[in-house]
N, C-alpha and C positions, 0 to 999 in steps of 0.2 A: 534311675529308671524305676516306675512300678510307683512314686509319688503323683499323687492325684492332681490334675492342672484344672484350669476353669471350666472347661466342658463337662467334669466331673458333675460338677454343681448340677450346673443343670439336669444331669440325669437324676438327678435327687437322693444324690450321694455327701450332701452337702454337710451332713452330721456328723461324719469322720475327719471332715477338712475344719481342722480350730482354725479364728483368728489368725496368730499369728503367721497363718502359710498363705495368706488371703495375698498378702505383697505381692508374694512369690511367685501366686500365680499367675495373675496380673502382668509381671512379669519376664513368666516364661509365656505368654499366648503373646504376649507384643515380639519376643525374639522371635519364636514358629512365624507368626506371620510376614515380620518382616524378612526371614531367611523364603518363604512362598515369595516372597516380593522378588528380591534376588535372584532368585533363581527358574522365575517365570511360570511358580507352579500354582501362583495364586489364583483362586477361580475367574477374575477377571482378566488376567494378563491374557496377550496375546500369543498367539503362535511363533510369529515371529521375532516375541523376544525371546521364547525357547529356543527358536530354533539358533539364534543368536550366542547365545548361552551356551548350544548343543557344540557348536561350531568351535566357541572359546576355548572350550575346556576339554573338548574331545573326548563328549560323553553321547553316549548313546542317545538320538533324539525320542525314541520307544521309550526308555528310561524315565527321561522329564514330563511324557505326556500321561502313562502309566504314576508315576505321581502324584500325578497334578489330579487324574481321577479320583485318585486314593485318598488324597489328603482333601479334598473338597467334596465327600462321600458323605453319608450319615452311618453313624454304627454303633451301637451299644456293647458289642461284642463280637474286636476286642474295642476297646470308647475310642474314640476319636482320636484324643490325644499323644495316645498310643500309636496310633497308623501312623499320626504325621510323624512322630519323635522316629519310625521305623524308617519310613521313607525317605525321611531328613537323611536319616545316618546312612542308608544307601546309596543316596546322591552324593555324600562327602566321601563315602568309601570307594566309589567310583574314580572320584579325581585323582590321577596319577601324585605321588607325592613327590613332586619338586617342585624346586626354589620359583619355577615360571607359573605356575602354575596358580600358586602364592598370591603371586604379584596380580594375576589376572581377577583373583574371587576378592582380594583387596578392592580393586578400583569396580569390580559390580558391587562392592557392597558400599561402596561409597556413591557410587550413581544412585543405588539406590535410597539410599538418608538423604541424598542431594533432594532426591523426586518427591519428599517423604515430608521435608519442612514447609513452611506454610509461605508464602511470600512476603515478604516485610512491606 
């Protein structure tokens, strides 16, 4: 936490970020969005795949929605980056930790890469 990601850049913080974290950022804003994808909190997803989601994992559907504002917000302070990486970790903090539970964010994350690849 507190390493600057690619929304940094653009607030024209970009002279702190060397090269060599350039990868990294890249991809951490591909993990963020695709975990938004997953988990229904992407600004285009639907309702009902939150609510879907809300249902699976027996999280609050206030939670996901509340998210989904937060992390598709504009903010300089605190950046962006930041909100999502917080609201991220709230979401995961939420999911009860068993084995079922597991299995379930397994097979949405795999729908989701499924939805994510290009068609051959």
């Amino acid at each position: 936490m507190g390493v600057l990601w690619p929304e940094e850049k653009q607030l024209g913080v970009e002279a702190v970020v060397t090269a060599e974290f350039s990868g990294v950022t890249k991809t951490q804003k591909r993990i963020l969005k695709l975990f938004m994808k997953i988990f229904g909190v992407a600004k285009l997803s639907h309702r009902k795949l939150r609510e879907r989601v809300s249902s699976l994992l027996n999280l609050p559907i206030v939670l996901l929605e509340n998210s989904r504002k937060k992390m598709n917000g504009r903010s300089r302070d605190p950046p962006l980056w930041r909100i999502r990486g917080e609201s991220g970790k709230g979401i995961l903090e939420s999911i009860a930790a068993s084995e079922q539970n597991f299995h379930k964010v397994l097979i949405l994350m795999n729908l989701a890469v499924k939805n994510t690849q290009s068609p051959q």
